[in-house]
LUMDREN-376629 format. One record per residue (C-alpha): x, y, z. Coordinates in steps of 0.5 Angstrom, whole numbers. Layout:
N
+-------+-------+-------+
:     X :     Y :     Z :
+-------+-------+-------+
:     X :     Y :     Z :
...
+-------+-------+-------+
end
This chain:
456
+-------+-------+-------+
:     X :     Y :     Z :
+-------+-------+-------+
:   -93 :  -189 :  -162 :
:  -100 :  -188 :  -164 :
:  -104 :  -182 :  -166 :
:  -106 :  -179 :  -159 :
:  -102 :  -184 :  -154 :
:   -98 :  -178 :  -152 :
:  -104 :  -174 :  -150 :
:  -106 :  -180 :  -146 :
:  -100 :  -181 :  -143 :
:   -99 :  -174 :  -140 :
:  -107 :  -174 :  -138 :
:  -106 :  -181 :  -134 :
:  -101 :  -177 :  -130 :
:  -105 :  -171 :  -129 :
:  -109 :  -171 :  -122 :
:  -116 :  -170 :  -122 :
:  -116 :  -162 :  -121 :
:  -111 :  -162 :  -126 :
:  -115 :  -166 :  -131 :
:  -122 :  -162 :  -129 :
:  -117 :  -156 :  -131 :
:  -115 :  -158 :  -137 :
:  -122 :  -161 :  -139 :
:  -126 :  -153 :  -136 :
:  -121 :  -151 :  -142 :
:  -117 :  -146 :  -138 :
:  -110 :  -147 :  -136 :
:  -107 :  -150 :  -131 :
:  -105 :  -146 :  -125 :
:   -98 :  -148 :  -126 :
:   -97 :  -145 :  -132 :
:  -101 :  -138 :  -130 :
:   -95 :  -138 :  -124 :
:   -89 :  -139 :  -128 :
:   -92 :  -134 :  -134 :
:   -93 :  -129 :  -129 :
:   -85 :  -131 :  -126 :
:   -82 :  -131 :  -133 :
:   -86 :  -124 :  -136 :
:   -81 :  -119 :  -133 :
:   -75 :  -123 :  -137 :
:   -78 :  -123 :  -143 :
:   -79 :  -116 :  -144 :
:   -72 :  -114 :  -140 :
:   -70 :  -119 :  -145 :
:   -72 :  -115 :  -152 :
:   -67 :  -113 :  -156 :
:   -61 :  -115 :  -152 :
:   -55 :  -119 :  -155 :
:   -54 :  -127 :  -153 :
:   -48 :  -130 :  -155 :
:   -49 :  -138 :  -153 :
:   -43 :  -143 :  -154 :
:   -45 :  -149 :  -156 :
:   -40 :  -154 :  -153 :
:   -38 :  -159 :  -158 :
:   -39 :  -166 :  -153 :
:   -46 :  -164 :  -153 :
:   -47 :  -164 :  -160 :
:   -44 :  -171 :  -160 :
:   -50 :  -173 :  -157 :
:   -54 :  -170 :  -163 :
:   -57 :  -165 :  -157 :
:   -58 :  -160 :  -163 :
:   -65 :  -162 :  -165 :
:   -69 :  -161 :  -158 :
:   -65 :  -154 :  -157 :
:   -68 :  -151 :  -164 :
:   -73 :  -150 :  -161 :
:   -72 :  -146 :  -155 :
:   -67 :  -142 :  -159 :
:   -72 :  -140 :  -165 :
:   -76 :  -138 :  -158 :
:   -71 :  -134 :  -157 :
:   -70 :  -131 :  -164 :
:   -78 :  -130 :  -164 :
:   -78 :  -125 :  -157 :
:   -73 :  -120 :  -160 :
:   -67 :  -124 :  -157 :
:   -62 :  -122 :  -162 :
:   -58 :  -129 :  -162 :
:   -50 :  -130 :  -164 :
:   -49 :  -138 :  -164 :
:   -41 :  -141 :  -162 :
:   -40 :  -148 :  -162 :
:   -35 :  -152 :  -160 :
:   -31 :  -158 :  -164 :
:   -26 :  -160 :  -160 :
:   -28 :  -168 :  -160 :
:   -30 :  -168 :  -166 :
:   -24 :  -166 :  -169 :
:   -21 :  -171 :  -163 :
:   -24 :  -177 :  -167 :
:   -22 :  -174 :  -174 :
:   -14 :  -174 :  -172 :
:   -15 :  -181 :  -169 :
:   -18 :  -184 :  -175 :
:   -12 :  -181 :  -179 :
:    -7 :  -184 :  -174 :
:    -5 :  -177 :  -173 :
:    -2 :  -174 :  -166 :
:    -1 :  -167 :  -164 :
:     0 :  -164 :  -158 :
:    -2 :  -159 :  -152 :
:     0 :  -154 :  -148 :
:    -3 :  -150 :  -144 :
:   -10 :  -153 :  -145 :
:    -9 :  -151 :  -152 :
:    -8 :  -155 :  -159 :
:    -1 :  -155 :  -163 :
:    -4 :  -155 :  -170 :
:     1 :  -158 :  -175 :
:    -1 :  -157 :  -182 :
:    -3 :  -164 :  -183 :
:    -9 :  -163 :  -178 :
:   -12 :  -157 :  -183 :
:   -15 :  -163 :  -187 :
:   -19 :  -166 :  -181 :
:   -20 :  -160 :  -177 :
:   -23 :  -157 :  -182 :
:   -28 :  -162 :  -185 :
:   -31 :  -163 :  -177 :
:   -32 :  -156 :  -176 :
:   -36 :  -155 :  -183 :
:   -40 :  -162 :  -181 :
:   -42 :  -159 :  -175 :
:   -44 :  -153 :  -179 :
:   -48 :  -155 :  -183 :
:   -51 :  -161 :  -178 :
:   -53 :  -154 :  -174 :
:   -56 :  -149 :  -179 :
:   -60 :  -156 :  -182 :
:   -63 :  -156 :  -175 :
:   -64 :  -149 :  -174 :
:   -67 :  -148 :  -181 :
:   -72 :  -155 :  -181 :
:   -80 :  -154 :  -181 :
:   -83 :  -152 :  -174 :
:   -89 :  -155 :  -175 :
:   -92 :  -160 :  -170 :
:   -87 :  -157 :  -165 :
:   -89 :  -152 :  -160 :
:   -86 :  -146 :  -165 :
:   -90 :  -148 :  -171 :
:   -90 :  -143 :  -177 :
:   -83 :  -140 :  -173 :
:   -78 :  -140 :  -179 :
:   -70 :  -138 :  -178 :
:   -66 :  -134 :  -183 :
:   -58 :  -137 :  -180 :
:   -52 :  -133 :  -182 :
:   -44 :  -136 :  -181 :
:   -38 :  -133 :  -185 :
:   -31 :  -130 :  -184 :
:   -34 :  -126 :  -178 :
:   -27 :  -127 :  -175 :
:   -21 :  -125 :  -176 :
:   -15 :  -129 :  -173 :
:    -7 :  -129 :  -173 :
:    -2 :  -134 :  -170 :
:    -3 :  -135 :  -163 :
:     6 :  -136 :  -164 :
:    12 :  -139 :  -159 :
:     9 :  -139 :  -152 :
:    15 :  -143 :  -147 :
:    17 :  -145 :  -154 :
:    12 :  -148 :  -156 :
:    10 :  -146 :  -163 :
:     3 :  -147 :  -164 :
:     4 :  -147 :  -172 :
:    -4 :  -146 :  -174 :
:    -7 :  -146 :  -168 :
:    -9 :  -138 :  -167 :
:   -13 :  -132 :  -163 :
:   -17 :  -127 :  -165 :
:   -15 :  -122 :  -167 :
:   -21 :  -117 :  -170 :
:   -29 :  -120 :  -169 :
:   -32 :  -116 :  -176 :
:   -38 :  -113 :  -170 :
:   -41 :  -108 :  -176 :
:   -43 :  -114 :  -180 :
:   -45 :  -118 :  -174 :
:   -49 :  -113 :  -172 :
:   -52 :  -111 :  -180 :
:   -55 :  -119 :  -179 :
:   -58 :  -118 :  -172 :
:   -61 :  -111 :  -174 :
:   -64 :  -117 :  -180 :
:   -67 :  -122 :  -174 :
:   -62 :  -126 :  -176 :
:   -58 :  -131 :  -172 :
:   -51 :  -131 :  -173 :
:   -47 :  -137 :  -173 :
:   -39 :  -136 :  -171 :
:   -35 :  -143 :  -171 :
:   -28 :  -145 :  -168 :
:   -24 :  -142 :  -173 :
:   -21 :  -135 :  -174 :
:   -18 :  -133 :  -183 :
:   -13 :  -129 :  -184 :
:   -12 :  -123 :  -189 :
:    -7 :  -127 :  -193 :
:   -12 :  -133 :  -193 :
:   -10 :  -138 :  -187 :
:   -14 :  -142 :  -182 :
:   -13 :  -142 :  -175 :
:   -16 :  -146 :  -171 :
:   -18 :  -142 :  -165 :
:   -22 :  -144 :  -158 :
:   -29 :  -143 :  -158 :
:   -29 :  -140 :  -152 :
:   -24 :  -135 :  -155 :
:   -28 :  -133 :  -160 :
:   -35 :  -133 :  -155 :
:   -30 :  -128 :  -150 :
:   -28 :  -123 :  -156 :
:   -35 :  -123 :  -160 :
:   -40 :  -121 :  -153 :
:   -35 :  -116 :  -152 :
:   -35 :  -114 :  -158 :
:   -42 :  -113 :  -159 :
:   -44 :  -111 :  -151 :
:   -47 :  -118 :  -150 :
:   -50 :  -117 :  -144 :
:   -50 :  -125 :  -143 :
:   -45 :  -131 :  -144 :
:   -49 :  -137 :  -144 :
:   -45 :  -144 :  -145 :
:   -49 :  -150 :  -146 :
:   -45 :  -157 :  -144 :
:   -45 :  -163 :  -141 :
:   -45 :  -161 :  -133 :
:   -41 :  -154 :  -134 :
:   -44 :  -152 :  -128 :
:   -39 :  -150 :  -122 :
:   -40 :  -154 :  -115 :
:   -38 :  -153 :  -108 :
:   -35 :  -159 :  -104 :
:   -40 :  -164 :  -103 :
:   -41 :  -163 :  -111 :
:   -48 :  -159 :  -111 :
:   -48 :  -153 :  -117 :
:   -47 :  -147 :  -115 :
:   -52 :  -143 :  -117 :
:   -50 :  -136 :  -116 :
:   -43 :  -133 :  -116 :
:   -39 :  -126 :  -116 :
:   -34 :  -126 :  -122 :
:   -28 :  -126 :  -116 :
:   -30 :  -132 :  -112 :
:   -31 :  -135 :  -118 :
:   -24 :  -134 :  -121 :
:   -22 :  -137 :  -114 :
:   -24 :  -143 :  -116 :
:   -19 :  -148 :  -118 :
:   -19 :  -154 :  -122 :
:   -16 :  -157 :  -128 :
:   -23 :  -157 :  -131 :
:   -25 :  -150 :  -129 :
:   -19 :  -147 :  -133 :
:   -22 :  -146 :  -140 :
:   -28 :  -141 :  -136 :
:   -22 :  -136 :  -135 :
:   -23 :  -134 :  -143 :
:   -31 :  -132 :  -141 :
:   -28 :  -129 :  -135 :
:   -24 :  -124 :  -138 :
:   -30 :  -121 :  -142 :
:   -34 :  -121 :  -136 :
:   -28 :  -115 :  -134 :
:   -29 :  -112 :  -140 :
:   -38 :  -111 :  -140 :
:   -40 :  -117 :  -141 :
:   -45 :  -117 :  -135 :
:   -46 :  -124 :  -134 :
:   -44 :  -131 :  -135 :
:   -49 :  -137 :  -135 :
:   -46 :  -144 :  -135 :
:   -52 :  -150 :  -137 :
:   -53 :  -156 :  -137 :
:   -56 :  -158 :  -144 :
:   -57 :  -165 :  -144 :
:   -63 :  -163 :  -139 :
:   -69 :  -161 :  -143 :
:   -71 :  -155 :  -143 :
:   -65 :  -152 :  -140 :
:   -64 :  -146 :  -144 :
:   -72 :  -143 :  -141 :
:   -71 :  -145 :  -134 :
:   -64 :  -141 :  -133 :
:   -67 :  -135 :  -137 :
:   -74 :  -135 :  -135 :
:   -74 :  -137 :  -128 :
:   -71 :  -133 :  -122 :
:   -66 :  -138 :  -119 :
:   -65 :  -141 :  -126 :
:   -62 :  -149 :  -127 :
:   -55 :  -148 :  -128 :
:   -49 :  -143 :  -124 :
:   -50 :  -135 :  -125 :
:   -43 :  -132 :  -126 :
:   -44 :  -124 :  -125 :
:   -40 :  -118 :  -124 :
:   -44 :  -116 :  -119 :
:   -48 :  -119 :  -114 :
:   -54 :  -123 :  -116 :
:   -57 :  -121 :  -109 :
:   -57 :  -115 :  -105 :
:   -59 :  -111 :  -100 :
:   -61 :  -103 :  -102 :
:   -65 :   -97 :  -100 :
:   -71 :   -98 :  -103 :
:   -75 :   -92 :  -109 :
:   -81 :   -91 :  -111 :
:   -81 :   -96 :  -116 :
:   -81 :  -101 :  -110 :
:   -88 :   -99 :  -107 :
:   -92 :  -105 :  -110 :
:   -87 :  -110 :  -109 :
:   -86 :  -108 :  -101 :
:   -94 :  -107 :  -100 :
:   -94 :  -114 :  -103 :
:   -89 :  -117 :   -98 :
:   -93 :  -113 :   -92 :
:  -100 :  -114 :   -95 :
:  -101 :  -122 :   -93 :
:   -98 :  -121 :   -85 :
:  -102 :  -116 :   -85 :
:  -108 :  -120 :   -86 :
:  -105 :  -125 :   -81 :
:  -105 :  -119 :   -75 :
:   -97 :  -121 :   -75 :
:   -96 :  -114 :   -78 :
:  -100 :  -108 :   -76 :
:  -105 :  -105 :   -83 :
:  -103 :   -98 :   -84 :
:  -105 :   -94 :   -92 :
:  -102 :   -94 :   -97 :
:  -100 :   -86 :   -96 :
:   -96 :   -89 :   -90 :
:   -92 :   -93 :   -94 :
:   -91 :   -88 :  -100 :
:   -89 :   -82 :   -94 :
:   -85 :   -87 :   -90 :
:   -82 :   -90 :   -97 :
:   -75 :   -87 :   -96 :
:   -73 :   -91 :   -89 :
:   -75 :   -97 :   -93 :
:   -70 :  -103 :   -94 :
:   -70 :  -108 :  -100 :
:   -67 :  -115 :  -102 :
:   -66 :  -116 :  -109 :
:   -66 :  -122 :  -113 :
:   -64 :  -121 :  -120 :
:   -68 :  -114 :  -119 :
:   -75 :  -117 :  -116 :
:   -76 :  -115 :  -109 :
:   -76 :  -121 :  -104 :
:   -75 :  -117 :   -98 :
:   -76 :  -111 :   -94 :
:   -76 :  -107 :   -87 :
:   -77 :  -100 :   -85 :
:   -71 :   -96 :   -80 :
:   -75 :   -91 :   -77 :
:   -69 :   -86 :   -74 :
:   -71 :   -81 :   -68 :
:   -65 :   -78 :   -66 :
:   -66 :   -74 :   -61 :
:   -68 :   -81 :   -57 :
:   -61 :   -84 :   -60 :
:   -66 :   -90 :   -62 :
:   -69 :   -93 :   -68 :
:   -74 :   -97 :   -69 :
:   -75 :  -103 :   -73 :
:   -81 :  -105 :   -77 :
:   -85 :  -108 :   -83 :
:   -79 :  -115 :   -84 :
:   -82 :  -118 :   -90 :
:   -79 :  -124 :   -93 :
:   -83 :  -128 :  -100 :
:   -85 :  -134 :   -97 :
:   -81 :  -138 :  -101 :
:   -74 :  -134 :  -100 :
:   -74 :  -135 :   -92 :
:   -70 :  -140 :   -88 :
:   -65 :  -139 :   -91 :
:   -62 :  -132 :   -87 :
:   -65 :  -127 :   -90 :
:   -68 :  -124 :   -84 :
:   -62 :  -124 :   -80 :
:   -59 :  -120 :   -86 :
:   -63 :  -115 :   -86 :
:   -63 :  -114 :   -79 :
:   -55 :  -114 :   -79 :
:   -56 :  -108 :   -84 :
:   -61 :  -105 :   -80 :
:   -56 :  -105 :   -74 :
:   -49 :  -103 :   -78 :
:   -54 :   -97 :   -81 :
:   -56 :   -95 :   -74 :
:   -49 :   -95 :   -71 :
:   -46 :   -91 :   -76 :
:   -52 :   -85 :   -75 :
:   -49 :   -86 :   -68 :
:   -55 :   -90 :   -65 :
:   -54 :   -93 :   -59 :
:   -61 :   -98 :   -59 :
:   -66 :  -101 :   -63 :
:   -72 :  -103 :   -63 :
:   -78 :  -107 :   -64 :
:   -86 :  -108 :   -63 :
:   -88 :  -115 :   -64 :
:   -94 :  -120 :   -63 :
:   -91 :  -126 :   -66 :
:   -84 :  -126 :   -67 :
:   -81 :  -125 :   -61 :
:   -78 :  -131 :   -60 :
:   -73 :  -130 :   -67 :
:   -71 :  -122 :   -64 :
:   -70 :  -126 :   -57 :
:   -65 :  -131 :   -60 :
:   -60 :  -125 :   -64 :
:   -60 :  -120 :   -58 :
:   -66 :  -117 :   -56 :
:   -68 :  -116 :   -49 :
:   -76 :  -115 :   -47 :
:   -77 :  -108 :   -45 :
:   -84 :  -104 :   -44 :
:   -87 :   -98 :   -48 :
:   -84 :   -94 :   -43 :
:   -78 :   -93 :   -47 :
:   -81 :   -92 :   -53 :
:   -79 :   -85 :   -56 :
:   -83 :   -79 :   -53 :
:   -82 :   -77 :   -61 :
:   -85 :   -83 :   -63 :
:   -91 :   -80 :   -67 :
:   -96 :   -86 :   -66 :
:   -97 :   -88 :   -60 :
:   -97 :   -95 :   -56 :
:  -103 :   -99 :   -56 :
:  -104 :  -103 :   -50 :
:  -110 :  -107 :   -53 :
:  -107 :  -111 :   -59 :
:  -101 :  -112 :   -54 :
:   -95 :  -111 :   -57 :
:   -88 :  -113 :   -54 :
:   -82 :  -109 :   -54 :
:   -77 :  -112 :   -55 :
:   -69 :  -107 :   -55 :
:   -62 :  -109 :   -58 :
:   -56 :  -105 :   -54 :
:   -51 :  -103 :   -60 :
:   -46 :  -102 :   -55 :
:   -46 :   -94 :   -56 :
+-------+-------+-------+
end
C-alpha cells in the first residue's frame, strides 16, 4: 500500500459532514458520543484488577499482535492486567505430530509422562509468541511511545489432579496455591503478568492445569473484579443462536451443553468474589474496548447481580432523573417544574439502572389518606425504549402501591393515554384527585386522568 492510501480510503467513506468535520480540524460527533459513554468506565476502571484469558485457538490464528494494542491501552488507564492463556490446540497438533495418543475424562486431558516433552515446547512457544508481541514498539500504532514491562514465572503452584472414577490423570493437575503476593508486588509495578497453563510443584514437577483453572483461582485470589475470556465465539446464545448479552450467574449455570462445561471453572470464582464474568469474541477487532467501554458491550456479561435493576433513587441520581425529564418537558409531554421540586420529591423517585447509569425513572407520589398514589415523571433514554421498561417500572409502582395498602393509582396525562389504557387504566376526571393532592388540576393544559383499581 502506498503512502497516504490508507487516508484516502477512509476519507472516500466518509460523508460530506464527516469530511467538513475532519477538514474544520474538530472531531467527528461520533467519536465526542462514544468518549463521553466510555468516560465513567475509564475512571471506574483505574486501579481494578482484570485477569483476561486468552483462549489458545485464538492465538492459532495469530489474533495476538492486533490485541497488544488494546491491552497496552488497558495497561496505560491504570488497569492492573493479569494475562492466562490457553494451549490446548497447540499442544493437540504437537502430540499428533509425535504420533502420541492420550486420552480425556471428563473435559480433562490425561497427561503420560511422554507428552511433558511437546506439552511443555507449545506452552513456552506461546509464551514467548506473546510477551514478543506485548513488548514490540508501538510506533505508528495508535499507542505509540506506550511500552510494556511483561512478567511470567512460578506464580502457580500445582499438585496431581489424582484417580478420579479411576482414572489417574498422571501429570495433569490443579492449583493448589496462586503465589498472590508477588503477583500483586508486579501489578503495584505497572506490570502486566503473564500466567500460562501449567502449574510447578515444591519437588520440581510440571503439571498440565486448565487455563480457566488457573484464570478461576488467580482472580479469586486477587479480588479481580472481572474475568474476561477472549476466544473464537465463546459468547452464550439463546434459541435461535443470537448472544446473549446479559446474564445472572444462576440462569446462566442453567445453561446446558457440551461446549458450555468448561465455564462452570469461572463460575466458581464468580461464587467466591469475583463480580463478573466477560465472554468476547477476539476475532472482531476492537472486541476488548467495545465490551468494556461501552454500555451494552459486544459479548455475553455473566454477573452476580443484576446487570439491570429497578431502586429507590438517591441524591446522586438527581442529574441523571433531570436528564431524562428535561427533554419531555420541553416537548410539554411533561409538565416543567424547578430543579428544588425535584430535589424535595427525590425520595418518592424511582431508577432503572443499567450498569450504574440511570436509563429510567418515575415518581410515586403517596397519599394515604385518600388510599391513592399518584404516578408521574416515567422517563425512559430513547435509545432504551420498546423493549419493556415502562411496563417494568409501572409493575413496580403497582407492587409498591399495594404493599403501602392502596387501593388506586393514578395518573395525568397529555399524550400517553393510549399506553396506560392498554395496561389497565380507566379514564376518569379531576373529581377523584386526592383533596390532599397540594397542586391543583389545571384545566387549561387539559390533562387526562386516568386510574388503575389495584383490587384492594
Amino acid at each position: 500500500m502506498r503512502p497516504g492510501t490508507f487516508i484516502e480510503e477512509r476519507r472516500s467513506g466518509m460523508d460530506e459532514k464527516e469530511r467538513k468535520t475532519e477538514m474544520s480540524g474538530h472531531p467527528a460527533p461520533g467519536f465526542v458520543d462514544w468518549f463521553r459513554e466510555a468516560s465513567p468506565y475509564i475512571h471506574r476502571f483505574r486501579g481494578e484488577t482484570f485477569v483476561l484469558v486468552l483462549d489458545g485457538e485464538l492465538l492459532g490464528e495469530g489474533r495476538m499482535a492486533a490485541l497488544a494494542h488494546d491491552i497496552a491501552l488497558l495497561s496505560s488507564l491504570g488497569i492492573r492486567l493479569v494475562l492466562v492463556y490457553g494451549a490446548a490446540p497447540q499442544i493437540e497438533a504437537a502430540l499428533e505430530n509425535r504420533a502420541l495418543a492420550t486420552m480425556k475424562s471428563g473435559g480433562r486431558r490425561v497427561t503420560p509422562p511422554e507428552a511433558l516433552g511437546p506439552l511443555m515446547e507449545s506452552v513456552g512457544r506461546l509464551r514467548f509468541e506473546i510477551e514478543a508481541a506485548l513488548s514490540q514498539g508501538t510506533d505508528g500504532t495508535p499507542m505509540a511511545g506506550a511500552r510494556l514491562r511483561v512478567v511470567s514465572g512460578n506464580f502457580i503452584i500445582g499438585r496431581p489432579l489424582g484417580v478420579i472414577e479411576g482414572v489417574d490423570f498422571l501429570y495433569t493437575g490443579t492449583v493448589r496455591r496462586v503465589e498472590n503476593e508477588a503477583i500483586r508486588h508486579h501489578l503495584d509495578q505497572g506490570d502486566v503478568v503473564l500466567l500460562s497453563p501449567l502449574g510447578f510443584s515444591p519437588t520440581g514437577e510440571i503439571f498440565n492445569i486448565l487455563s480457566f483453572e488457573v484464570a478461576a483461582k488467580t482472580a479469586v485470589a486477587l479480588g479481580a473484579s472481572k474475568i474476561i475470556l477472549l476466544g473464537k465465539a465463546p459468547e452464550i446464545r439463546n434459541g435461535r443462536g443470537e448472544a446473549v448479552r446479559q446474564m445472572v450467574l444462576p440462569d446462566a449455570r442453567a445453561k446446558e451443553g457440551e461446549s458450555l462445561r468448561p465455564l462452570s471453572l469461572l463460575y466458581e470464582a464468580l461464587d467466591q468474589g469475583v463480580a463478573r464474568l466477560h465472554l468476547i469474541d477476539g476475532s472482531r477487532d476492537g472486541a476488548l474496548l467495545l465490551e468494556l467501554f461501552t454500555r451494552d458491550g459486544i459479548g455475553t456479561l455473566v454477573s452476580r447481580d443484576p446487570f439491570e435493576h429497578i431502586r429507590k433513587a438517591s441524591l446522586d441520581d438527581l442529574v441523571a432523573i433531570l436528564g431524562l425529564v428535561r427533554p419531555l418537558e420541553e416537548k410539554g409531554v411533561l409538565v416543567r417544574r424547578p430543579r428544588e421540586r425535584f430535589e424535595m420529591e427525590l425520595d418518592h423517585f424511582i431508577v432503572t439502572c443499567r450498569d450504574q447509569t440511570v436509563i429510567g425513572c418515575v415518581q410515586l407520589t403517596p397519599y394515604p389518606a385518600s388510599r391513592m398514589a399518584e404516578m408521574a415523571c416515567l422517563a425512559i433514554l430513547p435509545e432504551y425504549r420498546g423493549e419493556g421498561r415502562g411496563e417494568q417500572l409501572l409493575a413496580w409502582c403497582r407492587s409498591e402501591a399495594r404493599r403501602k395498602g392502596f387501593s388506586k393509582i393514578f395518573v395525568l396525562t397529555t399524550q400517553s393515554s393510549r399506553w396506560f389504557m392498554e395496561r389497565g387504566f380507566g379514564l376518569s376526571g379531576p373529581e377523584i384527585l386526592p383533596a390532599e393532592r397540594t397542586i391543583p388540576y389545571d384545566p387549561d393544559r387539559k390533562s387526562q386522568v386516568l386510574v388503575s383499581d389495584l383490587g384492594i
